[in-house]
N, CA and C atoms as a LAMMPS dump frame, in Angstrom:
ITEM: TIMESTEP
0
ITEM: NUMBER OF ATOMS
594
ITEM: BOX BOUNDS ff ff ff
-5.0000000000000000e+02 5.0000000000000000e+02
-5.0000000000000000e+02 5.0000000000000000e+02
-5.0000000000000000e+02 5.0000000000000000e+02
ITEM: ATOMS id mol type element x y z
1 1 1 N -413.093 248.094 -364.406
2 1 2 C -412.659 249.478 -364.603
3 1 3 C -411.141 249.552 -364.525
4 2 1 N -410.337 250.581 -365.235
5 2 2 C -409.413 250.629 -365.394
6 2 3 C -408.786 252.21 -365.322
7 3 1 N -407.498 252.553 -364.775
8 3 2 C -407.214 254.047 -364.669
9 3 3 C -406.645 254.651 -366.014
10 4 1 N -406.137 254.314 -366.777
11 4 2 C -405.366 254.255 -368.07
12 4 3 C -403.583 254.975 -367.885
13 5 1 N -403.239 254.321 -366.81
14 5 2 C -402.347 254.22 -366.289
15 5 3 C -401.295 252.99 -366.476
16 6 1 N -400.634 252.844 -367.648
17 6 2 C -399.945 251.653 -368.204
18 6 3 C -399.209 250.73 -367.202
19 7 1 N -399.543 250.062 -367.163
20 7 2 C -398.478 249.517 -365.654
21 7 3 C -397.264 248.471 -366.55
22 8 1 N -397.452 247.754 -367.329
23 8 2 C -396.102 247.203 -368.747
24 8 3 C -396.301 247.551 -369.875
25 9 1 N -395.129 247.239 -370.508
26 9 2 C -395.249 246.792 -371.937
27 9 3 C -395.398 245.703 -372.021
28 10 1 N -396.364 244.534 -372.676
29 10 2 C -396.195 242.846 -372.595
30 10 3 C -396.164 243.109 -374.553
31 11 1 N -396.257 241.893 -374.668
32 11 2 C -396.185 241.422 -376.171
33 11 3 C -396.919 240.235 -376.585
34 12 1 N -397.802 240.653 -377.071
35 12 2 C -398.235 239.44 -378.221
36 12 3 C -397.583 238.604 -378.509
37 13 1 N -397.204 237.019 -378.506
38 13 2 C -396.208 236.589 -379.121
39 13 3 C -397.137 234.969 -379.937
40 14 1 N -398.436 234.576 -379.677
41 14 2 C -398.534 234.382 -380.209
42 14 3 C -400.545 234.34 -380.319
43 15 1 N -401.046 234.106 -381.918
44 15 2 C -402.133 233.884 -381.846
45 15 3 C -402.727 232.684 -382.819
46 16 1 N -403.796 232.062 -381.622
47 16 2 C -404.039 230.764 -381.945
48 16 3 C -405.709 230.564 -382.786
49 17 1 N -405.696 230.46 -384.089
50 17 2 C -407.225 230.425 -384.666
51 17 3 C -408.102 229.653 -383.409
52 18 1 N -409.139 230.288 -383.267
53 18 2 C -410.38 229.25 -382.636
54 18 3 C -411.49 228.955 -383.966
55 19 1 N -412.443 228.436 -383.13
56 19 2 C -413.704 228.17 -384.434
57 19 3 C -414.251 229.92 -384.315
58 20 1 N -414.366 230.827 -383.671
59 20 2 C -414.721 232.243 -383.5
60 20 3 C -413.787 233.367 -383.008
61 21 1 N -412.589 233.567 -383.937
62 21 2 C -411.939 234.737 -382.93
63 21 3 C -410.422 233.417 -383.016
64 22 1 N -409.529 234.54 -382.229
65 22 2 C -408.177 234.045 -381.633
66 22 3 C -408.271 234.007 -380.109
67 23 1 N -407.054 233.525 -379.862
68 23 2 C -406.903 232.754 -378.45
69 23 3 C -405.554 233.63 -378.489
70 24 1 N -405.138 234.83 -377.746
71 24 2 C -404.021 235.12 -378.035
72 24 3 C -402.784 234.825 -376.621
73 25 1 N -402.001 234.667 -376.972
74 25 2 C -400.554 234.202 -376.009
75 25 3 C -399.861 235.885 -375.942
76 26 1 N -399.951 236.411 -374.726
77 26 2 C -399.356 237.496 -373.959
78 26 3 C -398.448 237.566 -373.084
79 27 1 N -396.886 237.709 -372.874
80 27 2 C -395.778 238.163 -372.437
81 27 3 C -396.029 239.153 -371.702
82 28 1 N -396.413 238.863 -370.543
83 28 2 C -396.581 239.933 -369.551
84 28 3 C -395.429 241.248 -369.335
85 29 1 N -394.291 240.778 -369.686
86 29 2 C -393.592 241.909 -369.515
87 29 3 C -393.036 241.934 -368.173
88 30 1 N -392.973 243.452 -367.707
89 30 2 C -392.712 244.035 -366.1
90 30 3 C -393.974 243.97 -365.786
91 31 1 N -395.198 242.922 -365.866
92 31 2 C -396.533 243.297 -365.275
93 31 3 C -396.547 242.051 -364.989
94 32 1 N -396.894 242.456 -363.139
95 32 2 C -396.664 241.111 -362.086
96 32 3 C -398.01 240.424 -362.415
97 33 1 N -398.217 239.204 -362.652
98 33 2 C -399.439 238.384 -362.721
99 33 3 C -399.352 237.282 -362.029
100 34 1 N -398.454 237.364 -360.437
101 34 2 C -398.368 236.362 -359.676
102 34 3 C -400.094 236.381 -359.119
103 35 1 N -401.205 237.53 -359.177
104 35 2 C -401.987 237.493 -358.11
105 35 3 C -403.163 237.444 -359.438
106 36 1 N -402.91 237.087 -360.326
107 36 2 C -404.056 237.669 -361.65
108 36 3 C -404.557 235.715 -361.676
109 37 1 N -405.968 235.804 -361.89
110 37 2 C -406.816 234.323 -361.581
111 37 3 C -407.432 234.29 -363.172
112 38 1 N -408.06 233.055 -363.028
113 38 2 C -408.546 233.182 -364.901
114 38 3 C -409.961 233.508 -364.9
115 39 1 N -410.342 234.43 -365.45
116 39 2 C -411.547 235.335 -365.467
117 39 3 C -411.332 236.486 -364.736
118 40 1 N -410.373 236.846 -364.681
119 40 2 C -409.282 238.514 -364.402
120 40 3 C -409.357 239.098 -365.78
121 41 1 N -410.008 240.381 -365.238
122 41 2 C -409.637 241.436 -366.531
123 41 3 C -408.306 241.977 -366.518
124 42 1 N -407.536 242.431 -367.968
125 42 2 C -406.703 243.062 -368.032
126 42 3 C -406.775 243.658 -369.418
127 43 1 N -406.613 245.163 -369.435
128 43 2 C -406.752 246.187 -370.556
129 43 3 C -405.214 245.349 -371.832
130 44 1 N -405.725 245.463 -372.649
131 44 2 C -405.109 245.2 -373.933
132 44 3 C -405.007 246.959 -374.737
133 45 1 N -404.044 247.559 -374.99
134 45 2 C -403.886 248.629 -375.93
135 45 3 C -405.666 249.224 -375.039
136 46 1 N -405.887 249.425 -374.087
137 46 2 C -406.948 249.465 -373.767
138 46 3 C -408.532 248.933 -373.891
139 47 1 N -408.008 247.582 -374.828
140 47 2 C -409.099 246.795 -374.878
141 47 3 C -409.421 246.013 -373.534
142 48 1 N -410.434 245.855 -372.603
143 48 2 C -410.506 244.805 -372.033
144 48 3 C -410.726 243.416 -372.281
145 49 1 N -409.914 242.131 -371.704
146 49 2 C -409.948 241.449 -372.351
147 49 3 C -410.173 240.246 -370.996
148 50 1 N -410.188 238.911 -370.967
149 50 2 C -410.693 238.055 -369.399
150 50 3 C -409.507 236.946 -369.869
151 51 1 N -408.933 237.378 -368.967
152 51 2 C -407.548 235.98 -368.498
153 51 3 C -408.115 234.6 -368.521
154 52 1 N -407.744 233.51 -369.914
155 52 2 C -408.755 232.168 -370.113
156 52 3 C -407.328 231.573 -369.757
157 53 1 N -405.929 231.764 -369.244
158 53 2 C -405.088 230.497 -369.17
159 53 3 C -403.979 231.786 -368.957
160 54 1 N -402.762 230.943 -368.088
161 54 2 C -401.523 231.428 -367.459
162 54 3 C -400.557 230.057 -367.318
163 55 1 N -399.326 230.429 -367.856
164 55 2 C -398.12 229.896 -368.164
165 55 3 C -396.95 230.803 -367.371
166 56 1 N -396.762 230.543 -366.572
167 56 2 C -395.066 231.071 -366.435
168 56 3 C -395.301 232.508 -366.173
169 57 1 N -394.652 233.456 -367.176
170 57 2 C -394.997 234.888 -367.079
171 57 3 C -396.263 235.558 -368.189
172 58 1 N -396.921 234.429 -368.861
173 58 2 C -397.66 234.815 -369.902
174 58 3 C -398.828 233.983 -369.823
175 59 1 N -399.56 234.902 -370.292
176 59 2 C -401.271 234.605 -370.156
177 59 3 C -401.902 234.539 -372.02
178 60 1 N -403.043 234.113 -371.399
179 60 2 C -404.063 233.857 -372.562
180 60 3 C -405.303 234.568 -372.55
181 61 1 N -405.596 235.336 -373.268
182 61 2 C -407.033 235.585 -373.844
183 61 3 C -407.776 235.278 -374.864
184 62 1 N -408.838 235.273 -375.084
185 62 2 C -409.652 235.345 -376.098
186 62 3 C -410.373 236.689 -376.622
187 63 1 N -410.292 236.146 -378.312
188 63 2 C -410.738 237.981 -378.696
189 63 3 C -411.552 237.598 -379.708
190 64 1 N -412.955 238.478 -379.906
191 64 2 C -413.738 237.378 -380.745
192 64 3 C -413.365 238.977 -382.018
193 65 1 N -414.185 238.163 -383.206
194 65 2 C -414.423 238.969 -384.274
195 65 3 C -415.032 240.399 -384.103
196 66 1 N -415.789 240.457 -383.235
197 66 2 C -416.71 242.181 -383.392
198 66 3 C -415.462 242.446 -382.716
199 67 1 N -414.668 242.064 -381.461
200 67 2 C -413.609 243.141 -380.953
201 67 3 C -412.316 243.036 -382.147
202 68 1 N -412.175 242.27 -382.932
203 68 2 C -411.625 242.121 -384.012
204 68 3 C -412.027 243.384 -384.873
205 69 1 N -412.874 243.937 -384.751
206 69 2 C -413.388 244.311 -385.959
207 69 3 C -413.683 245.936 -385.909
208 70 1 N -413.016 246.168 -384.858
209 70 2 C -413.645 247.911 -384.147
210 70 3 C -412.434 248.172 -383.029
211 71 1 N -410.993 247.798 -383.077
212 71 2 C -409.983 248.195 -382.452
213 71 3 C -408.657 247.944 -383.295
214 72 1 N -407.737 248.14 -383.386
215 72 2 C -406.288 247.83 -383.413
216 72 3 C -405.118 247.368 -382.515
217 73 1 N -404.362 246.18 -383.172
218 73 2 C -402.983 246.003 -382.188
219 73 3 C -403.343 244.855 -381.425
220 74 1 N -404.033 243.918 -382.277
221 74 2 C -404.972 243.013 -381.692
222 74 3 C -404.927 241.409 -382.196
223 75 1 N -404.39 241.634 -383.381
224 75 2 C -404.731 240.961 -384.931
225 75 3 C -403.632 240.448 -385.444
226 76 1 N -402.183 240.971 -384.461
227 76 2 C -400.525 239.966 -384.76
228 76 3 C -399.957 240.397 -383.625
229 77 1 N -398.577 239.603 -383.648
230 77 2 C -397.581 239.591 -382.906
231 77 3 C -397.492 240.853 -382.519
232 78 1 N -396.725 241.306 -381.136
233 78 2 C -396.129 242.688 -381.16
234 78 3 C -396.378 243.897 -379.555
235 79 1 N -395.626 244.143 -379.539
236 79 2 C -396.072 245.032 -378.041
237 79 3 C -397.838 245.496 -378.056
238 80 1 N -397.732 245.455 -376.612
239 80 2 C -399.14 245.881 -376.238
240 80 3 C -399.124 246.802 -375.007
241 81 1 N -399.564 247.754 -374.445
242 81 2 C -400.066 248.417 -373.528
243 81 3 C -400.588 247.794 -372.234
244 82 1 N -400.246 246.903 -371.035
245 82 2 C -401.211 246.627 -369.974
246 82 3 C -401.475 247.2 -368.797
247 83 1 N -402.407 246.876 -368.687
248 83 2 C -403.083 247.436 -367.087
249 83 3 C -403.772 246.256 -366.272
250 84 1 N -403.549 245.958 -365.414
251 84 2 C -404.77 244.847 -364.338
252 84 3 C -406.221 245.916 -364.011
253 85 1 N -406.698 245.326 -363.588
254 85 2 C -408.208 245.956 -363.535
255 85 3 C -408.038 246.564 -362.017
256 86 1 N -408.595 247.607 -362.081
257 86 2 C -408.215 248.608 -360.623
258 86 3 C -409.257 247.359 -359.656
259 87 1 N -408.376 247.823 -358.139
260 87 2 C -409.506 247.568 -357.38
261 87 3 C -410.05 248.768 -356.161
262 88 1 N -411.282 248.359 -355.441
263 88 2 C -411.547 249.361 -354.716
264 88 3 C -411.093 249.942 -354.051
265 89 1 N -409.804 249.811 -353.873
266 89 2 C -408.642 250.705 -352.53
267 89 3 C -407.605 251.164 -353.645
268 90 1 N -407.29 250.828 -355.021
269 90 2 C -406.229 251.488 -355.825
270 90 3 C -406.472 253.019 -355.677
271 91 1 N -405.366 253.48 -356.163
272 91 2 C -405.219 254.946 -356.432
273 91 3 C -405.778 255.062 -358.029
274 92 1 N -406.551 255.852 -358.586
275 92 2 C -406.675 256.228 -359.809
276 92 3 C -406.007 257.298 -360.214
277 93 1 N -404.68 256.623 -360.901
278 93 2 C -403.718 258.237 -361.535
279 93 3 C -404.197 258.494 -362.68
280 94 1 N -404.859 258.379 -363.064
281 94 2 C -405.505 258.539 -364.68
282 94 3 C -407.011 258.759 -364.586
283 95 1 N -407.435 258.29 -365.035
284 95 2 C -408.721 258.698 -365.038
285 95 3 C -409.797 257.262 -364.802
286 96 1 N -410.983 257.445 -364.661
287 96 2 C -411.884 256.136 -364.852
288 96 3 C -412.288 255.706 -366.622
289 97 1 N -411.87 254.641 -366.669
290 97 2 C -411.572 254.215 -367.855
291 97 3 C -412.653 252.439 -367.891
292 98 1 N -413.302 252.31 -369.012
293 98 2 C -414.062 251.266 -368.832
294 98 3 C -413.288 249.99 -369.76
295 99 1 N -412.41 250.397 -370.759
296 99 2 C -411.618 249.231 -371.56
297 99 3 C -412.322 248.944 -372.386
298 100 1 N -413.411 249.867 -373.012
299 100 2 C -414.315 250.059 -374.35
300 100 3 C -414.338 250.705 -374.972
301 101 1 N -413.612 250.302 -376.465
302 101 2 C -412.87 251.185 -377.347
303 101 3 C -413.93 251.999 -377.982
304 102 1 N -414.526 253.17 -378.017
305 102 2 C -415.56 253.961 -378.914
306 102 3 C -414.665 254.168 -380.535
307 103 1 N -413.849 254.219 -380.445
308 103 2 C -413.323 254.224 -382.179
309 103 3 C -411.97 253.655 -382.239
310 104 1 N -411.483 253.903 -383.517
311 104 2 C -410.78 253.916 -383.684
312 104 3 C -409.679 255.448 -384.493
313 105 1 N -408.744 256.085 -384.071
314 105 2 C -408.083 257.063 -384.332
315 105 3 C -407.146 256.988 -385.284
316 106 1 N -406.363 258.131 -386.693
317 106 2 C -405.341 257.861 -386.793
318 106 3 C -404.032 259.47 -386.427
319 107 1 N -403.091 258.769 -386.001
320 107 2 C -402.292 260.159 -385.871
321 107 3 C -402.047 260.674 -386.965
322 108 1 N -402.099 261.948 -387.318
323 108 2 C -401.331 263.42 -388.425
324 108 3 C -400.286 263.62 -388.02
325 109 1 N -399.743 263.933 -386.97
326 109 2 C -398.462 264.449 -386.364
327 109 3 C -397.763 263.58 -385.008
328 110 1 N -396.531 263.485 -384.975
329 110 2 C -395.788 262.781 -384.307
330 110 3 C -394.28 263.691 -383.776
331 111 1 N -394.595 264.918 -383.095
332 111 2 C -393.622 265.671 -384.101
333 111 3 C -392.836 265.914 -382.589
334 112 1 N -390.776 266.006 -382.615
335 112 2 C -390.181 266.232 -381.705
336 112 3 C -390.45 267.857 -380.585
337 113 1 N -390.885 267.774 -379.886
338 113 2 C -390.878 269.142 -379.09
339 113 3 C -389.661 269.091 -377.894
340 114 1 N -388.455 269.614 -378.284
341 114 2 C -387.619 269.014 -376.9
342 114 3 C -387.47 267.862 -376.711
343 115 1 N -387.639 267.293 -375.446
344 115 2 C -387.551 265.52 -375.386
345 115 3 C -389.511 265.301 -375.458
346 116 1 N -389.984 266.02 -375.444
347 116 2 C -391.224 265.733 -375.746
348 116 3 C -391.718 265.182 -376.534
349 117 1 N -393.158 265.114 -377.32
350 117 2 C -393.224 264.72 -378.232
351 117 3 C -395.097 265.458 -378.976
352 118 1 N -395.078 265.794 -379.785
353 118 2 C -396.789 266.154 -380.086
354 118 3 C -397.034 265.585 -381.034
355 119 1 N -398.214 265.315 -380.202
356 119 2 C -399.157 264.019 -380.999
357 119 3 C -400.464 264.658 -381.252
358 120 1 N -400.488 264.473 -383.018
359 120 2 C -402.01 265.244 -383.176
360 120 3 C -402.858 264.057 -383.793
361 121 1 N -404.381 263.352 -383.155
362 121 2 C -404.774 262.243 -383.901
363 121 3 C -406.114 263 -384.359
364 122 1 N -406.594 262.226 -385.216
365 122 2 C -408.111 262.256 -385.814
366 122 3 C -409.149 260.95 -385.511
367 123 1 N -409.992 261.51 -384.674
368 123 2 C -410.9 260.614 -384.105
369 123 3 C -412.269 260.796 -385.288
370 124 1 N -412.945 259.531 -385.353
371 124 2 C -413.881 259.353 -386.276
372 124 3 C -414.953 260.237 -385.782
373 125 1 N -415.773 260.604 -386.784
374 125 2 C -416.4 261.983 -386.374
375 125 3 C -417.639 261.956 -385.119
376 126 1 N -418.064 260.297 -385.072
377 126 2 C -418.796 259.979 -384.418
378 126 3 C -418.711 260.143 -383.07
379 127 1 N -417.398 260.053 -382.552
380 127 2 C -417.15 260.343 -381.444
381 127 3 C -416.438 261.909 -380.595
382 128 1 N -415.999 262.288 -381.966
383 128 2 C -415.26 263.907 -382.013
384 128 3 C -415.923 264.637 -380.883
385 129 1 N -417.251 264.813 -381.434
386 129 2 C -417.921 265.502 -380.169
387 129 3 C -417.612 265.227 -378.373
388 130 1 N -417.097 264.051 -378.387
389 130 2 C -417.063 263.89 -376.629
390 130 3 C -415.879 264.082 -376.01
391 131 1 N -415.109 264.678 -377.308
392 131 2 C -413.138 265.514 -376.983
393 131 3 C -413.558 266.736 -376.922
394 132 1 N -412.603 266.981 -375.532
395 132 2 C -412.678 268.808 -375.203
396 132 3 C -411.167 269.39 -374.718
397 133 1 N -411.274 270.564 -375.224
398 133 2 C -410.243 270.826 -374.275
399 133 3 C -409.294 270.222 -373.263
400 134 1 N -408.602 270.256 -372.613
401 134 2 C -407.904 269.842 -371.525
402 134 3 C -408.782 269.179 -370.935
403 135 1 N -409.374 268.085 -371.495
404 135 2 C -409.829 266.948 -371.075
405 135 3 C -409.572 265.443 -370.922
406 136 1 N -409.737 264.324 -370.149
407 136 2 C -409.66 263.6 -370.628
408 136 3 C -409.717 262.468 -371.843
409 137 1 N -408.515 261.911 -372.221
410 137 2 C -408.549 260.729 -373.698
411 137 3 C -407.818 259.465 -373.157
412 138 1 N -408.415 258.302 -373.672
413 138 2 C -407.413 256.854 -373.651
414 138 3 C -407.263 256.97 -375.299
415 139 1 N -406.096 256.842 -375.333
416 139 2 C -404.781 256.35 -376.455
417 139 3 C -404.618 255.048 -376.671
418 140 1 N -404.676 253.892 -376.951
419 140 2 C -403.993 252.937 -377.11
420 140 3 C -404.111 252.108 -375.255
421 141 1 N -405.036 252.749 -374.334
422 141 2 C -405.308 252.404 -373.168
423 141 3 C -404.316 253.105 -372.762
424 142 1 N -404.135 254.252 -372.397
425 142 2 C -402.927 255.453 -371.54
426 142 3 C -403.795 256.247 -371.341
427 143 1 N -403.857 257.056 -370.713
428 143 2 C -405.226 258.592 -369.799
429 143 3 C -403.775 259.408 -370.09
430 144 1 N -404.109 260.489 -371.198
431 144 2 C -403.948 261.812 -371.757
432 144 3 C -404.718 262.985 -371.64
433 145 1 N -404.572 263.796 -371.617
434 145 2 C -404.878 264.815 -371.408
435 145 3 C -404.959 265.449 -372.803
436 146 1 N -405.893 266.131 -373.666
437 146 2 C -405.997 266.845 -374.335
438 146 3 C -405.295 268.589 -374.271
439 147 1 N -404.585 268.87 -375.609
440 147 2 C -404.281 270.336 -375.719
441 147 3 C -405.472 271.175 -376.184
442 148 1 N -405.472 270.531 -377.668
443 148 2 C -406.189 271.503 -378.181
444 148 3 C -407.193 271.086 -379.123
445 149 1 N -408.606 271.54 -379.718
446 149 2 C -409.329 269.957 -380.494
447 149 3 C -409.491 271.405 -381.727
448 150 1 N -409.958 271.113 -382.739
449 150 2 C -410.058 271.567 -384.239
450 150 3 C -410.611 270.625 -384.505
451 151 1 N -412.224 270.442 -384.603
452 151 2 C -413.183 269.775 -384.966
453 151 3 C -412.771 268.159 -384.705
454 152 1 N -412.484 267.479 -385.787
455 152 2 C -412.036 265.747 -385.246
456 152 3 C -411.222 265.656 -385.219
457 153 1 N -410.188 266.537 -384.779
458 153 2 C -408.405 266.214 -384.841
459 153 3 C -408.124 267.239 -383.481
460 154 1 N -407.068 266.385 -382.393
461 154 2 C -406.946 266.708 -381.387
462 154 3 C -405.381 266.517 -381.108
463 155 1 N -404.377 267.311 -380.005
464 155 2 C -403.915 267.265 -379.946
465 155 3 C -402.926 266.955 -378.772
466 156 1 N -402 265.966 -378.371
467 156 2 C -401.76 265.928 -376.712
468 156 3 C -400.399 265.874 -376.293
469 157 1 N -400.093 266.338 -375.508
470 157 2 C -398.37 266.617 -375.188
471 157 3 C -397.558 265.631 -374.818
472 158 1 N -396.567 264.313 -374.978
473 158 2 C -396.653 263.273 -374.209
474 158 3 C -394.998 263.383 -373.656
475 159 1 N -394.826 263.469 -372.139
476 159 2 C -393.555 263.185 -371.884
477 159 3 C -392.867 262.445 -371.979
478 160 1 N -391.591 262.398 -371.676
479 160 2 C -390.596 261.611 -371.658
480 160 3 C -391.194 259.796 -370.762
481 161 1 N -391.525 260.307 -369.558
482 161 2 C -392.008 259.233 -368.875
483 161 3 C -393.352 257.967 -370.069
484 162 1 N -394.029 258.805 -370.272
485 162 2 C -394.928 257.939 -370.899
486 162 3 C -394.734 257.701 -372.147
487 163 1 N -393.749 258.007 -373.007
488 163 2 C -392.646 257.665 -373.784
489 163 3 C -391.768 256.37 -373.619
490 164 1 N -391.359 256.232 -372.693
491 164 2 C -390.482 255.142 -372.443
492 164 3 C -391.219 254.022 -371.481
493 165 1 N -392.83 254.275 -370.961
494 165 2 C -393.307 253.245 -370.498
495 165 3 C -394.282 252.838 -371.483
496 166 1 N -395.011 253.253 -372.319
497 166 2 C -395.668 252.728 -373.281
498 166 3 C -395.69 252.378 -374.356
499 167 1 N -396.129 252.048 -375.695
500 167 2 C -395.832 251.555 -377.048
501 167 3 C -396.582 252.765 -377.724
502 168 1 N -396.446 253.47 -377.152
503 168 2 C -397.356 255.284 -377.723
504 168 3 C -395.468 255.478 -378.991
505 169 1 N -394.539 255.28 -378.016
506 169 2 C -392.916 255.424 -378.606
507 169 3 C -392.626 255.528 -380.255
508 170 1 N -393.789 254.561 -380.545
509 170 2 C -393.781 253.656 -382.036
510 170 3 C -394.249 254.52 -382.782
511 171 1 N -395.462 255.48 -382.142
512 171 2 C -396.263 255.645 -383.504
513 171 3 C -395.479 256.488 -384.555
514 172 1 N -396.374 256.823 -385.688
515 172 2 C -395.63 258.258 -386.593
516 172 3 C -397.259 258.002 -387.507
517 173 1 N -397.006 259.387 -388.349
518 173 2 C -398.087 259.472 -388.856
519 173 3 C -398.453 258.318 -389.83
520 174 1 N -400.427 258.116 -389.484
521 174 2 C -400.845 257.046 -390.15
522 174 3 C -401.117 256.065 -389.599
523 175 1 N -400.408 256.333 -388.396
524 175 2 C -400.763 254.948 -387.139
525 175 3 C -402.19 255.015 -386.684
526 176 1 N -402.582 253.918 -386.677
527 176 2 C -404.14 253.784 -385.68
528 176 3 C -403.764 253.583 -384.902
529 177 1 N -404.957 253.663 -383.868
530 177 2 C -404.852 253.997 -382.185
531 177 3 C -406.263 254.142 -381.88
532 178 1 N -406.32 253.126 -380.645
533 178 2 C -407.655 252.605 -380.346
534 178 3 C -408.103 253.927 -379.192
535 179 1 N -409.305 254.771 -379.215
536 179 2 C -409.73 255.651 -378.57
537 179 3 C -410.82 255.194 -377.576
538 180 1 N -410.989 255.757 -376.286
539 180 2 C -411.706 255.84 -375.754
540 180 3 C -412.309 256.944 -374.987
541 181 1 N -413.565 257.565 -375.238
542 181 2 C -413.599 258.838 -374.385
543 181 3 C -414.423 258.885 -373.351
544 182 1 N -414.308 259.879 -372.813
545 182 2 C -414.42 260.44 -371.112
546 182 3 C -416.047 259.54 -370.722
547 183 1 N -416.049 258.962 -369.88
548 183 2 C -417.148 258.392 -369.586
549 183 3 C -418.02 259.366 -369.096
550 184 1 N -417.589 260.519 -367.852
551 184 2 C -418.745 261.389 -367.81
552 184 3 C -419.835 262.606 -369.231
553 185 1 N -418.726 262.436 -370.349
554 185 2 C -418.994 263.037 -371.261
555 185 3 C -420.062 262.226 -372.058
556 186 1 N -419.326 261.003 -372.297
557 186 2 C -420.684 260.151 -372.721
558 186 3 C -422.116 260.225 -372.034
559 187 1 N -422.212 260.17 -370.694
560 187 2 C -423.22 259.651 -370.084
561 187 3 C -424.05 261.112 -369.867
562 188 1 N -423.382 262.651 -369.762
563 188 2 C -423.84 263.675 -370.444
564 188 3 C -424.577 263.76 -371.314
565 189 1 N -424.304 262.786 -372.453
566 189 2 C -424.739 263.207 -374.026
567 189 3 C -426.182 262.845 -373.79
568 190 1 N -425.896 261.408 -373.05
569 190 2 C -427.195 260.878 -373.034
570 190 3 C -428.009 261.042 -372.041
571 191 1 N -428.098 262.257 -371.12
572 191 2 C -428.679 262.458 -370.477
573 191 3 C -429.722 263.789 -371.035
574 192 1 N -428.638 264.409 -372.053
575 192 2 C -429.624 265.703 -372.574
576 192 3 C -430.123 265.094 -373.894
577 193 1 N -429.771 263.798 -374.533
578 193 2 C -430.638 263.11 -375.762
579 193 3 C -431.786 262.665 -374.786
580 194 1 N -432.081 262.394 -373.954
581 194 2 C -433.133 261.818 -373.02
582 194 3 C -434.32 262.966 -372.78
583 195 1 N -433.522 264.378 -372.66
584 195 2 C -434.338 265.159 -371.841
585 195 3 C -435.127 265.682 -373.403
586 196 1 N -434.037 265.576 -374.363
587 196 2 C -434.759 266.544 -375.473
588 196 3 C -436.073 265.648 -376.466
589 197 1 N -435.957 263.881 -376.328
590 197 2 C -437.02 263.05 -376.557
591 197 3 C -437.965 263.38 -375.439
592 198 1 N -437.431 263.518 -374.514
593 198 2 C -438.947 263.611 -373.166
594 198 3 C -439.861 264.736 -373.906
């Protein structure tokens, strides 16, 4: 589990073909991995991913084809979003976050508000339903807060702070962006799909 609380920026720097998937080489960044062991989770753009090798300040994962194939920011070189995997005494400043991307998003708007910034994305319709209001969203693995939703397009306010700690900085319209939504909302859905088969 994860808070979606960015703790670096690291970078992709390199990826290695396997016989299934890449082996990717990660630049930890400002994200301490003096205490991180191999078979340690750590969120990728909010993908979870299991620490297979550590060098210096940079680690290794493996990423097979289906996670290939249902996220972004995964697939070349280039900043990434990290988090270490909470543990049972962390603080959760974000929200409970599992590091399982339900879609994939693209932004419409990127637009200056002050030093602010508004960000309006479109989530695939499949998942639209589990965005609400001033609710919880993972972005690219960051815990946002929702403004305002208009069927599959939603909108979220992002400060200065999470501006200059994340790779959210980059986007503009057209960008994908790996989504994840509210786990109690999910587990909702399927509690009243349960009751209405009973």
């Amino acid at each position: 589990m994860f808070s979606g609380i960015v703790a670096a920026v690291g970078r992709i720097t390199k990826l290695t073909p396997r016989e299934v998937g890449y082996r990717l080489t990660v630049e930890a960044g400002r994200l301490n991995i003096d205490d991180v062991a191999l078979g340690d989770s750590i969120a990728h753009n909010g993908v979870c991913l299991t620490v297979v090798g550590r060098e210096g300040s940079a680690f290794q994962v493996d990423v097979s084809p289906e996670t290939l194939s249902c996220t972004v920011g995964l697939d070349a070189p280039g900043p990434v979003n990290l988090e270490k995997a909470l543990r049972l005494n962390d603080v959760i400043g974000g929200h409970l976050v599992s590091g399982h991307v339900d879609g994939v998003g693209e932004v419409l708007r990127f637009d200056p508000v002050g030093d602010n910034r508004l960000l309006e994305i479109r989530a695939p319709k499949e998942i639209a339903k589990f965005i609400a209001r001033k609710g919880s969203i993972v972005v690219d693995g960051t815990s946002l807060t929702t403004n305002e939703v208009k069927g599959t397009d939603f909108t979220i306010n992002l400060i200065p702070h999470t501006l200059e700690n994340t790779t959210l900085n980059r986007l503009q319209p057209g960008s994908k962006v790996n989504l994840e939504v509210d786990l109690i909302a999910r587990y909702c859905e399927r509690l009243l799909a349960a009751e209405r088969e009973a």
